[in-house]
Each structure stands twice: as C-alpha cells, then as structure tokens.
PDB file of N, CA, C and O in Angstrom:
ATOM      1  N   UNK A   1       0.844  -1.192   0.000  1.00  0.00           N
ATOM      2  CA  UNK A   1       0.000   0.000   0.000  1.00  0.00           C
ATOM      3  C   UNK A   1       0.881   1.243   0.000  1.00  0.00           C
ATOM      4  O   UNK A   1       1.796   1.415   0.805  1.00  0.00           O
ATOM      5  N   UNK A   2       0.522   2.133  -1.006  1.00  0.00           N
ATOM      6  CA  UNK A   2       1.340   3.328  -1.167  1.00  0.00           C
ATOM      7  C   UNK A   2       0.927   4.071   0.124  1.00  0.00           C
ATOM      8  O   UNK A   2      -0.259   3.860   0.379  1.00  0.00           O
ATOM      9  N   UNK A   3       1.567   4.905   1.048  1.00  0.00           N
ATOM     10  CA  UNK A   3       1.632   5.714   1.781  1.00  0.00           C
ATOM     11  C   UNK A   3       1.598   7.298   1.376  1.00  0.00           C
ATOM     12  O   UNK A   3       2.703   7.838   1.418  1.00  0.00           O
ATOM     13  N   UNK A   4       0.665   7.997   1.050  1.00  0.00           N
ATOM     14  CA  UNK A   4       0.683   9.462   0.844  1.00  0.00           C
ATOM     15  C   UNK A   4       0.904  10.612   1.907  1.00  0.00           C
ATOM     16  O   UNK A   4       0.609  10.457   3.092  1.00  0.00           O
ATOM     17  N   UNK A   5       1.424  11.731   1.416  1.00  0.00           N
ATOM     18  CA  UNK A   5       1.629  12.642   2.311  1.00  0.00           C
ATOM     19  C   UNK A   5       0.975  14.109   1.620  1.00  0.00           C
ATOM     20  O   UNK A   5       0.900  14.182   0.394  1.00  0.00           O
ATOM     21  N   UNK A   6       0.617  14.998   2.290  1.00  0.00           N
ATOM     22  CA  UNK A   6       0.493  16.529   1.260  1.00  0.00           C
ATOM     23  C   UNK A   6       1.252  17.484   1.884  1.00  0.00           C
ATOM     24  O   UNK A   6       1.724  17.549   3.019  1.00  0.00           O
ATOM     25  N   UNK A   7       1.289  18.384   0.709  1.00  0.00           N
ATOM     26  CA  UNK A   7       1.790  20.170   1.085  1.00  0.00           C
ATOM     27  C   UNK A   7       0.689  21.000   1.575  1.00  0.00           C
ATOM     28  O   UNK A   7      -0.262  20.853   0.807  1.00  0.00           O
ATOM     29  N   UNK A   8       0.422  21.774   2.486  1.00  0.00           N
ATOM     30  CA  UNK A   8      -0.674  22.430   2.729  1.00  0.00           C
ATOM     31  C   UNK A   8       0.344  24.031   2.281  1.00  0.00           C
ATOM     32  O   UNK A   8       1.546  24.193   2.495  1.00  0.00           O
ATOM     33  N   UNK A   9      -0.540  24.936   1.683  1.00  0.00           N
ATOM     34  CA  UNK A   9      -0.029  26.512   1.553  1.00  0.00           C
ATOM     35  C   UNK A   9      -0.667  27.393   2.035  1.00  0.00           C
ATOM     36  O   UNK A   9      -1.660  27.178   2.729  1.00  0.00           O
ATOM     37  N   UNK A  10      -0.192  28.622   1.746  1.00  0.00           N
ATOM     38  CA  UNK A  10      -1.030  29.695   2.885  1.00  0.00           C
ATOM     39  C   UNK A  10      -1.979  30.531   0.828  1.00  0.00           C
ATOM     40  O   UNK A  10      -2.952  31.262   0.642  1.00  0.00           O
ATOM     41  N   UNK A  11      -1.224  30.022   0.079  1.00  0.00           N
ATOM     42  CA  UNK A  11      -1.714  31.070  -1.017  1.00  0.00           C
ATOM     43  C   UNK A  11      -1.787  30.076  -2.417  1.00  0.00           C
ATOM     44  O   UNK A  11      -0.991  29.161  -2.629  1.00  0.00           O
ATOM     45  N   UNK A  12      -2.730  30.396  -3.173  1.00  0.00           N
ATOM     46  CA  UNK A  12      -2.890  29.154  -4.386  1.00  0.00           C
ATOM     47  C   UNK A  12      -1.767  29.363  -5.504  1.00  0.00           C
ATOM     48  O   UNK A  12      -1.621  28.658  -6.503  1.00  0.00           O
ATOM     49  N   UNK A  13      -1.030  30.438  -5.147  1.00  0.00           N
ATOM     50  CA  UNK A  13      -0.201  30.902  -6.100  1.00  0.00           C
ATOM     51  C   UNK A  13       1.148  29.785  -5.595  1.00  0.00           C
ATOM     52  O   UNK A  13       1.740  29.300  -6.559  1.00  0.00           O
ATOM     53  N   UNK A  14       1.433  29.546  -4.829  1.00  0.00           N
ATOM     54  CA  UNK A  14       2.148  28.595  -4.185  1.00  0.00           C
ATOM     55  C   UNK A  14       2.273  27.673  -4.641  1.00  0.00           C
ATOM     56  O   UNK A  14       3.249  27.010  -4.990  1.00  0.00           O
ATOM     57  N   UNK A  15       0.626  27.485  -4.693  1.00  0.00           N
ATOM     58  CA  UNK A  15       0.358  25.819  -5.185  1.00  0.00           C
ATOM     59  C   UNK A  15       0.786  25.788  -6.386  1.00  0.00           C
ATOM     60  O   UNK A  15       1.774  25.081  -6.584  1.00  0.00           O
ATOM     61  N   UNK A  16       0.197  26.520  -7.530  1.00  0.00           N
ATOM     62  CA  UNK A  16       0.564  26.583  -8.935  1.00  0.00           C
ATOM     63  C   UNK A  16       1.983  26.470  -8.791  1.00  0.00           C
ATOM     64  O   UNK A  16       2.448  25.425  -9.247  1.00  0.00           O
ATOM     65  N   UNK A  17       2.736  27.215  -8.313  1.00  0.00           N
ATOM     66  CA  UNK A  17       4.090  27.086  -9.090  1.00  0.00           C
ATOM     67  C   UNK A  17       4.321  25.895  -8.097  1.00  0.00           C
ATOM     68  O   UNK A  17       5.321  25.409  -8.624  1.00  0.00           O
ATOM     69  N   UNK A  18       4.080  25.157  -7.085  1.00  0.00           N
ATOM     70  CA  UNK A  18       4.840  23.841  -6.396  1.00  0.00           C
ATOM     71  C   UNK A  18       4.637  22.812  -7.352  1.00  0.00           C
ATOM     72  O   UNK A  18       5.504  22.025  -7.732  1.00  0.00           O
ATOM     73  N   UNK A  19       2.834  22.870  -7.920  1.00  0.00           N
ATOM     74  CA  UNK A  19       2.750  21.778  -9.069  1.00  0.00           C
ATOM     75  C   UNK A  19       3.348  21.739 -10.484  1.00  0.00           C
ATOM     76  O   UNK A  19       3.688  20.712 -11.070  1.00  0.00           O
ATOM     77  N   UNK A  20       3.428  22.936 -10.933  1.00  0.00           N
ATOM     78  CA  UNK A  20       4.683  23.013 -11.650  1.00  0.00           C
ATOM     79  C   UNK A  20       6.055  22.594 -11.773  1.00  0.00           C
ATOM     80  O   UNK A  20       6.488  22.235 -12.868  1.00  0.00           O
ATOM     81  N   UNK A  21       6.698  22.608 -10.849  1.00  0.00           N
ATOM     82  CA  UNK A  21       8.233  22.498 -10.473  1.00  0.00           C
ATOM     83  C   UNK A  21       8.348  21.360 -10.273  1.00  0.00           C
ATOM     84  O   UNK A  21       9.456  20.831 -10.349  1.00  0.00           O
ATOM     85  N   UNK A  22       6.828  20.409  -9.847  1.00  0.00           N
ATOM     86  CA  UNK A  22       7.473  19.181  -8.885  1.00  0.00           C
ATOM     87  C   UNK A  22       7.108  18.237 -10.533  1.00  0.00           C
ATOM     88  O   UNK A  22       7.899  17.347 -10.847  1.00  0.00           O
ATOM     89  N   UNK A  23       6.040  18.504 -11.346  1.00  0.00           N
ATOM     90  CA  UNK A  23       5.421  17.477 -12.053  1.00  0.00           C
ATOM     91  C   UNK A  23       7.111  18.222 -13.287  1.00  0.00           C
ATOM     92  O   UNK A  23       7.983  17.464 -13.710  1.00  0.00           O
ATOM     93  N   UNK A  24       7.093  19.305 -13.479  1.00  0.00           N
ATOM     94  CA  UNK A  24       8.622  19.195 -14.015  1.00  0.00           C
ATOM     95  C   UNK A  24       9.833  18.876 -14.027  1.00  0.00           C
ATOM     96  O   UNK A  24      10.666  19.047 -14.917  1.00  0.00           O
ATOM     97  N   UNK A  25       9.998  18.098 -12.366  1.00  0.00           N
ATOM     98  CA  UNK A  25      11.096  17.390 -12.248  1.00  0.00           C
ATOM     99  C   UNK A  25      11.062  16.022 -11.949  1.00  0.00           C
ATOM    100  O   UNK A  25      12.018  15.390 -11.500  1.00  0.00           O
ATOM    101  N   UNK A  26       9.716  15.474 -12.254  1.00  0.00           N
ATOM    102  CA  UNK A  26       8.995  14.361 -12.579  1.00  0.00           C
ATOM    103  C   UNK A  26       8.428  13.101 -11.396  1.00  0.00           C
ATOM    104  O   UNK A  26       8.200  11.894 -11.480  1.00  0.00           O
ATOM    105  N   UNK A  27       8.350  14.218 -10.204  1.00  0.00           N
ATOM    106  CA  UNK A  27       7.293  13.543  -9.420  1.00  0.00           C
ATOM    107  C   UNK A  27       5.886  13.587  -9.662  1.00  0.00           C
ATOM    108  O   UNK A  27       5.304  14.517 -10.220  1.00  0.00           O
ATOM    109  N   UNK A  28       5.318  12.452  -9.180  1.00  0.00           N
ATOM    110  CA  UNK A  28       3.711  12.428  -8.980  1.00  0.00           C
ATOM    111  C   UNK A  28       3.288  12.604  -7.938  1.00  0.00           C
ATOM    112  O   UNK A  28       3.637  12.278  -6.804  1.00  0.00           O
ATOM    113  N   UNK A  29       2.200  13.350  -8.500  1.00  0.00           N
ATOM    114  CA  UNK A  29       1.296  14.229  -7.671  1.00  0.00           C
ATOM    115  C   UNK A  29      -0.319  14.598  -8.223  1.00  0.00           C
ATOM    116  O   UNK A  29      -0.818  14.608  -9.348  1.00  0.00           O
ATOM    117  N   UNK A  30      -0.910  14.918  -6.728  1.00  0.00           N
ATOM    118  CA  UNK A  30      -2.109  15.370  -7.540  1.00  0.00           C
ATOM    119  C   UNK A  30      -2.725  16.953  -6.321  1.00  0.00           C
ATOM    120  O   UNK A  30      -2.581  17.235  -5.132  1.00  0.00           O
ATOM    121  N   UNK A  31      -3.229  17.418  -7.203  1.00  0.00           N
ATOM    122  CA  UNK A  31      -4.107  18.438  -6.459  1.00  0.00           C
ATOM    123  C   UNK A  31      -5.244  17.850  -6.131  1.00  0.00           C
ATOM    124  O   UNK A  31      -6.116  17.453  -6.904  1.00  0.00           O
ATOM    125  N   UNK A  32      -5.218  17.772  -4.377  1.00  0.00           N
ATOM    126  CA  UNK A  32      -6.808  17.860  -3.479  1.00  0.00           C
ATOM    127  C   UNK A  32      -7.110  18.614  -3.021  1.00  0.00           C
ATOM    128  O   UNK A  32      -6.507  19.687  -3.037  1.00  0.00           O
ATOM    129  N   UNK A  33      -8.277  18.381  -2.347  1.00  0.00           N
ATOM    130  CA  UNK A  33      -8.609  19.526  -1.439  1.00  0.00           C
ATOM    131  C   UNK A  33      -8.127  19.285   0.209  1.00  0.00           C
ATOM    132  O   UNK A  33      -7.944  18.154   0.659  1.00  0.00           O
ATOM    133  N   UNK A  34      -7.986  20.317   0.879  1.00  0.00           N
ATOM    134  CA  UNK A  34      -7.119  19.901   2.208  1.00  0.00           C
ATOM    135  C   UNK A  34      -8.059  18.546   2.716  1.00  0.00           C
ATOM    136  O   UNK A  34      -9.245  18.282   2.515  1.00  0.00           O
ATOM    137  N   UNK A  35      -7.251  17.995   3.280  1.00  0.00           N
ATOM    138  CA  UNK A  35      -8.040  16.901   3.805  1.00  0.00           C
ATOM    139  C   UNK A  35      -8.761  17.255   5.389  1.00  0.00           C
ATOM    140  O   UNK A  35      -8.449  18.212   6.098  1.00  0.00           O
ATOM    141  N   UNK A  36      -9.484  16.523   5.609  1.00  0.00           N
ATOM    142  CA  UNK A  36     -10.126  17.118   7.074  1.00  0.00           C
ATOM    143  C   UNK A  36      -9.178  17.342   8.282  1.00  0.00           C
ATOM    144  O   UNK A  36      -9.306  18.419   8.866  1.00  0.00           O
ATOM    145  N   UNK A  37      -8.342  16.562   8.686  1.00  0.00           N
ATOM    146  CA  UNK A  37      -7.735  16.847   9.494  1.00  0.00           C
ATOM    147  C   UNK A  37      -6.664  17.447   9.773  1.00  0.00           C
ATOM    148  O   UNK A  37      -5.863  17.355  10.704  1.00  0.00           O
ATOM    149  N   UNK A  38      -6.746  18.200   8.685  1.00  0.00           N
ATOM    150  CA  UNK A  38      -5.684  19.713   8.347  1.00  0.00           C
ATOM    151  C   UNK A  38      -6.546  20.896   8.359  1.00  0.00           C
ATOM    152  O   UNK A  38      -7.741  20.619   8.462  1.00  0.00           O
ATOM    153  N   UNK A  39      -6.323  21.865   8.299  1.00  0.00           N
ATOM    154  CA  UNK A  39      -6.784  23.093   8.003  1.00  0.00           C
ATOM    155  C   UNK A  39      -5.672  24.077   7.592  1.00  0.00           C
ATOM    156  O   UNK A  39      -4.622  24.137   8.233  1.00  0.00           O
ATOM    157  N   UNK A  40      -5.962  24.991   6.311  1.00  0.00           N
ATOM    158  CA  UNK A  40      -4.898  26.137   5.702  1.00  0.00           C
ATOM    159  C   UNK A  40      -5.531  27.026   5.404  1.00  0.00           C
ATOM    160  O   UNK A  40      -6.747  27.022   5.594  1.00  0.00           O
ATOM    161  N   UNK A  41      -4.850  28.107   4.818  1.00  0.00           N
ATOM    162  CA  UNK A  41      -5.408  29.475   4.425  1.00  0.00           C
ATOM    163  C   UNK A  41      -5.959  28.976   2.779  1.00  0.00           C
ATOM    164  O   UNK A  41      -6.590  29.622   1.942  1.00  0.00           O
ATOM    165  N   UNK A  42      -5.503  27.766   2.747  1.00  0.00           N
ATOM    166  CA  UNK A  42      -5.470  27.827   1.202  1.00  0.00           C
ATOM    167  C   UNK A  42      -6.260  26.452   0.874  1.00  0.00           C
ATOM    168  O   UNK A  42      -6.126  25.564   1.717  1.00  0.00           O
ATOM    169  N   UNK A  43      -7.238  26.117  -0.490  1.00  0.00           N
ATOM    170  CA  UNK A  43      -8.135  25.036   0.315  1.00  0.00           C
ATOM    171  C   UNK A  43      -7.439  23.985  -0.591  1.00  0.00           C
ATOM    172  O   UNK A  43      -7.587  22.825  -0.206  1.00  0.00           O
ATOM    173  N   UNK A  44      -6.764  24.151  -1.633  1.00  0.00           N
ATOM    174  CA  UNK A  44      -6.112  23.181  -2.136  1.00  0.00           C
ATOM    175  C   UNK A  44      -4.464  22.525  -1.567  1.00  0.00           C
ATOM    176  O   UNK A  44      -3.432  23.177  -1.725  1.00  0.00           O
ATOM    177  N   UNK A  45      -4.485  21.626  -1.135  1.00  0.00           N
ATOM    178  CA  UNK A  45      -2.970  20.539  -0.996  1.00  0.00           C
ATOM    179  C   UNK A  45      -2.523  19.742  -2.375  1.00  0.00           C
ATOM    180  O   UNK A  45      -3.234  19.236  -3.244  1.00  0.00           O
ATOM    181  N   UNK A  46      -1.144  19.811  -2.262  1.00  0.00           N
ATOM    182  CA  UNK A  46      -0.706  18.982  -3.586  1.00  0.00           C
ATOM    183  C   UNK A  46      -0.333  17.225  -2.340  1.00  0.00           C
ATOM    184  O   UNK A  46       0.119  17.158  -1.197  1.00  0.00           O
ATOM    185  N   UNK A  47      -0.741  16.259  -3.193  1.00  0.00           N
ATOM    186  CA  UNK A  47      -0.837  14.846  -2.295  1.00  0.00           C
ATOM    187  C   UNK A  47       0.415  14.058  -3.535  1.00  0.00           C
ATOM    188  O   UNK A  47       0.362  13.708  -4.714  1.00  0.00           O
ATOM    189  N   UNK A  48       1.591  14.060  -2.311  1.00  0.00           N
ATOM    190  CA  UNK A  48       2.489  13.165  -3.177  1.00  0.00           C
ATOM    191  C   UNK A  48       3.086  11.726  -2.596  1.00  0.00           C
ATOM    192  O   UNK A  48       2.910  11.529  -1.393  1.00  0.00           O
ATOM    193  N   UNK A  49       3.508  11.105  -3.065  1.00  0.00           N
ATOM    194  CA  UNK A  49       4.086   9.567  -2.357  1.00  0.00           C
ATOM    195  C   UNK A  49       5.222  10.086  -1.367  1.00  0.00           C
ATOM    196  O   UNK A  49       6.253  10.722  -1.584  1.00  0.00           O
ATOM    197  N   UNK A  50       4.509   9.449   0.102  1.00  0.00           N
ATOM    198  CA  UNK A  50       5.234   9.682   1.270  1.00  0.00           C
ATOM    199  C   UNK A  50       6.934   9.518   1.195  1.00  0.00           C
ATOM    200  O   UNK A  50       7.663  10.132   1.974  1.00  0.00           O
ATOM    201  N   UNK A  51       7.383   8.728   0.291  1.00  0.00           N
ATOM    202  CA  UNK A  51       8.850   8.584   0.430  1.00  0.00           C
ATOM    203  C   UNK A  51       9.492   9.272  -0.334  1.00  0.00           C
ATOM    204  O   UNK A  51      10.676   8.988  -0.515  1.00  0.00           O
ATOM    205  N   UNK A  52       9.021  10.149  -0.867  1.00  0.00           N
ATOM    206  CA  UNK A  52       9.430  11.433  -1.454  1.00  0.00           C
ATOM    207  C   UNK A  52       9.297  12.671  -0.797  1.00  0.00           C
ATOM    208  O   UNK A  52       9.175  13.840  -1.163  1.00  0.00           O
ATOM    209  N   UNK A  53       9.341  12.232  -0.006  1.00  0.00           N
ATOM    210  CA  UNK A  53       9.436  13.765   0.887  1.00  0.00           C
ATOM    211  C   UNK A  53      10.454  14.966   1.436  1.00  0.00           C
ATOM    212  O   UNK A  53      10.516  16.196   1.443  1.00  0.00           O
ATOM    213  N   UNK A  54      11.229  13.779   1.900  1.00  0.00           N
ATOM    214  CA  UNK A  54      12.525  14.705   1.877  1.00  0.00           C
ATOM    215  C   UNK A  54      13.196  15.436   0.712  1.00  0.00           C
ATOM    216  O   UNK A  54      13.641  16.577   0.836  1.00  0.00           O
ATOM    217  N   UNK A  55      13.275  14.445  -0.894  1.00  0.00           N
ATOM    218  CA  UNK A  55      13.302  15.384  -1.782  1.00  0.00           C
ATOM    219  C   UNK A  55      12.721  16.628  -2.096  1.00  0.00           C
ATOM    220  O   UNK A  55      13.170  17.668  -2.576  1.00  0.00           O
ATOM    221  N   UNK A  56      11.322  16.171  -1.604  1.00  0.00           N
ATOM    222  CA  UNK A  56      10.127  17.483  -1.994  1.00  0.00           C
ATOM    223  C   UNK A  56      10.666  18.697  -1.424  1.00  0.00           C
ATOM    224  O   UNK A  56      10.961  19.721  -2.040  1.00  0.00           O
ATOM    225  N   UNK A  57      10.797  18.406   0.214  1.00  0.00           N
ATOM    226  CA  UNK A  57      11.337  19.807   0.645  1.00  0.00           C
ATOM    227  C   UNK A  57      12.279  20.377   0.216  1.00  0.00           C
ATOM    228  O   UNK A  57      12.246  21.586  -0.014  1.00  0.00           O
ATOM    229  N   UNK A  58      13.332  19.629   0.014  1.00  0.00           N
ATOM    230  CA  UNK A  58      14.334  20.018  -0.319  1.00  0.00           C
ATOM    231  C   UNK A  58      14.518  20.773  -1.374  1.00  0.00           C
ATOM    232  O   UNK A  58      15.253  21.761  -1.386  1.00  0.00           O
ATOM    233  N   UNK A  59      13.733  20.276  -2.512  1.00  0.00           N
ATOM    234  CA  UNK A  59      13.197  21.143  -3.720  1.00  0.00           C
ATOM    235  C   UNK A  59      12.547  22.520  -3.604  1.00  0.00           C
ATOM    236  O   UNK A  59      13.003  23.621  -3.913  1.00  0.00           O
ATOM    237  N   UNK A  60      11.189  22.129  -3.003  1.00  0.00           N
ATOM    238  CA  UNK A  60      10.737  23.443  -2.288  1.00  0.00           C
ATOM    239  C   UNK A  60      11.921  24.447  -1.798  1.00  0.00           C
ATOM    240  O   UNK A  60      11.999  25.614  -2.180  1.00  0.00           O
ATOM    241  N   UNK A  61      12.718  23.905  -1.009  1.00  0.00           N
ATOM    242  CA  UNK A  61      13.586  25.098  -0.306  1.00  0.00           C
ATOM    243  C   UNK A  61      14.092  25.741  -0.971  1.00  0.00           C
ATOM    244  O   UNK A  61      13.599  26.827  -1.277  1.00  0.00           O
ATOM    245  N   UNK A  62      15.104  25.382  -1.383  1.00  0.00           N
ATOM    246  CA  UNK A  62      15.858  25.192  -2.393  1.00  0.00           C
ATOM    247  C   UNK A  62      15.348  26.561  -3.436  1.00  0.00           C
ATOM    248  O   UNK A  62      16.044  27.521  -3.764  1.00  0.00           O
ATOM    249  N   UNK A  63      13.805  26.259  -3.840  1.00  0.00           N
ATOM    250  CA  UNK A  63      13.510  26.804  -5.146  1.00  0.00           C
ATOM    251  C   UNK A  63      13.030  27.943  -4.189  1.00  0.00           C
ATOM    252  O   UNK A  63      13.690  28.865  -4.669  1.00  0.00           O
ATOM    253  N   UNK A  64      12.398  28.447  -3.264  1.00  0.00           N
ATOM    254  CA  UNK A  64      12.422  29.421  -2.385  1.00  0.00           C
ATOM    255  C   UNK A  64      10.827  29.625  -2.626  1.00  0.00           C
ATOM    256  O   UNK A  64      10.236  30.704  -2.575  1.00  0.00           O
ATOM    257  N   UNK A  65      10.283  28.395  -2.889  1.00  0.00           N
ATOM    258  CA  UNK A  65       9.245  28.460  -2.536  1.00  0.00           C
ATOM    259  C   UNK A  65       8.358  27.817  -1.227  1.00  0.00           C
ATOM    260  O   UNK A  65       8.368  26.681  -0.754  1.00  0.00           O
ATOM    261  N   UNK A  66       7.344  29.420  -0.728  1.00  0.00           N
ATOM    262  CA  UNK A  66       6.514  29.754   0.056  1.00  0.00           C
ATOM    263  C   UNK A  66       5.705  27.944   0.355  1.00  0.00           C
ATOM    264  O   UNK A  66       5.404  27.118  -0.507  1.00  0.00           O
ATOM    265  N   UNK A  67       5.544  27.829   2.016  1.00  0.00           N
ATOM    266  CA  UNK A  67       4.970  26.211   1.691  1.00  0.00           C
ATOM    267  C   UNK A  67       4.366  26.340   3.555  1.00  0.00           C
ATOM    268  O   UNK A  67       5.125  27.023   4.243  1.00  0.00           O
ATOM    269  N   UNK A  68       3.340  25.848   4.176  1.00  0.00           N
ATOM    270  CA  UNK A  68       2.649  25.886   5.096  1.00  0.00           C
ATOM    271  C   UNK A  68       3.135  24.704   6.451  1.00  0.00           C
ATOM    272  O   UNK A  68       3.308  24.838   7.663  1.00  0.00           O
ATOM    273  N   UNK A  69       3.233  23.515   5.463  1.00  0.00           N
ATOM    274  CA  UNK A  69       3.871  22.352   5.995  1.00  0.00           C
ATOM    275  C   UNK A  69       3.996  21.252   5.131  1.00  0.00           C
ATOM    276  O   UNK A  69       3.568  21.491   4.002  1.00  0.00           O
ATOM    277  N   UNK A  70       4.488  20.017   5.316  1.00  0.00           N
ATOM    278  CA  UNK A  70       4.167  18.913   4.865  1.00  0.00           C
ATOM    279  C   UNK A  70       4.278  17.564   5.675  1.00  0.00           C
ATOM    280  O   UNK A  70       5.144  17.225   6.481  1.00  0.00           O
ATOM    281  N   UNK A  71       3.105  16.854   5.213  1.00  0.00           N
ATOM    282  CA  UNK A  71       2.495  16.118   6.847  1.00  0.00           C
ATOM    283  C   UNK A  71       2.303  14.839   5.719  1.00  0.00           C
ATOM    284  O   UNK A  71       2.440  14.966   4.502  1.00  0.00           O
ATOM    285  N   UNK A  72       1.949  13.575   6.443  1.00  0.00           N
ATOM    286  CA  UNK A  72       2.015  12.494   6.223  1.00  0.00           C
ATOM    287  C   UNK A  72       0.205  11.982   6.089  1.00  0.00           C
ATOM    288  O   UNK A  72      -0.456  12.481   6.999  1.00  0.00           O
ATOM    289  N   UNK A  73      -0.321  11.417   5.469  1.00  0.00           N
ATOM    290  CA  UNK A  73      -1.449  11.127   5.579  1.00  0.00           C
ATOM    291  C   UNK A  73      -1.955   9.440   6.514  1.00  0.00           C
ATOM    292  O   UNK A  73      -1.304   8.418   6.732  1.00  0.00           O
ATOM    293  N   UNK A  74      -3.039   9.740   6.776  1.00  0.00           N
ATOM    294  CA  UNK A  74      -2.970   8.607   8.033  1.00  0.00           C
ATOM    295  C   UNK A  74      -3.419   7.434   6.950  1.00  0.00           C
ATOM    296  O   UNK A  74      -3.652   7.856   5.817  1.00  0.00           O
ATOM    297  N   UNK A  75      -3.547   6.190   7.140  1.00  0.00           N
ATOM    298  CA  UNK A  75      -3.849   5.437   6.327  1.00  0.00           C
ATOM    299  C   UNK A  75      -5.158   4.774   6.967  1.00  0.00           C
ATOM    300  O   UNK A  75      -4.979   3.893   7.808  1.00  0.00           O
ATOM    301  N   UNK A  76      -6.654   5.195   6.572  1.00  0.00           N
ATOM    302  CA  UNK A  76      -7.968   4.925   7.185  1.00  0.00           C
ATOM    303  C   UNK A  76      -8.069   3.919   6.238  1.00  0.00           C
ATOM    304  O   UNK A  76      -9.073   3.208   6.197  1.00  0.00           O
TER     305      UNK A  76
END
C-alpha cells in the first residue's frame, strides 16, 4: 500500500508554481482539497508519495518556494 503525504499553503499561487516544479522534475502528484484533518489558508494541498518527501522539501527550499507544511497522511 502506497503511503501518501500533502503540502498544505497559505496562497494558491504557491500551489501553482509547487505543481509546476514538482510534475517538471517528474514527481507524482495530484491536487486535493485539504483533507479534514488539516486546516490552511489555502483550500487546495498537492498529495504526493510519502517517500518522497525529503526530496520534496528540499526542492521546495531550495527553489524558495513559500509552503505551510508537509504532513504524512494517516492510512484509514
């Protein structure tokens, strides 16, 4: 069973360019909506495979893009 995690942001402009950058350096991903047991300023999360995460940030940082958190999804 794949394990997912998301990005939550404070601004959708965030989001656009995170889904950009990440599906351009050829991770998968998808845009949801925050899941319930999150809450953000922003109502969309990008949901990517949990063992990519540390890359993700790192990317994110890196690219100096704006990001809220990134959290692990529970597996219901």
């Amino acid at each position: 069973m794949i394990q997912y995690g998301v990005i939550l942001f404070h601004t959708t402009s965030s989001v656009m360019r995170t889904e950009k950058l990440l599906l351009k350096t050829g991770f998968k991903i998808k845009l949801v909506p925050i899941p319930r047991e999150f809450s953000s300023d922003c109502g969309i999360s990008v949901r990517f495979e949990w063992d990519k995460h540390e890359p993700i940030r790192f990317l994110l940082e890196k690219e100096g893009v704006e990001f809220e958190g990134i959290y692990p999804l529970s597996n219901k």
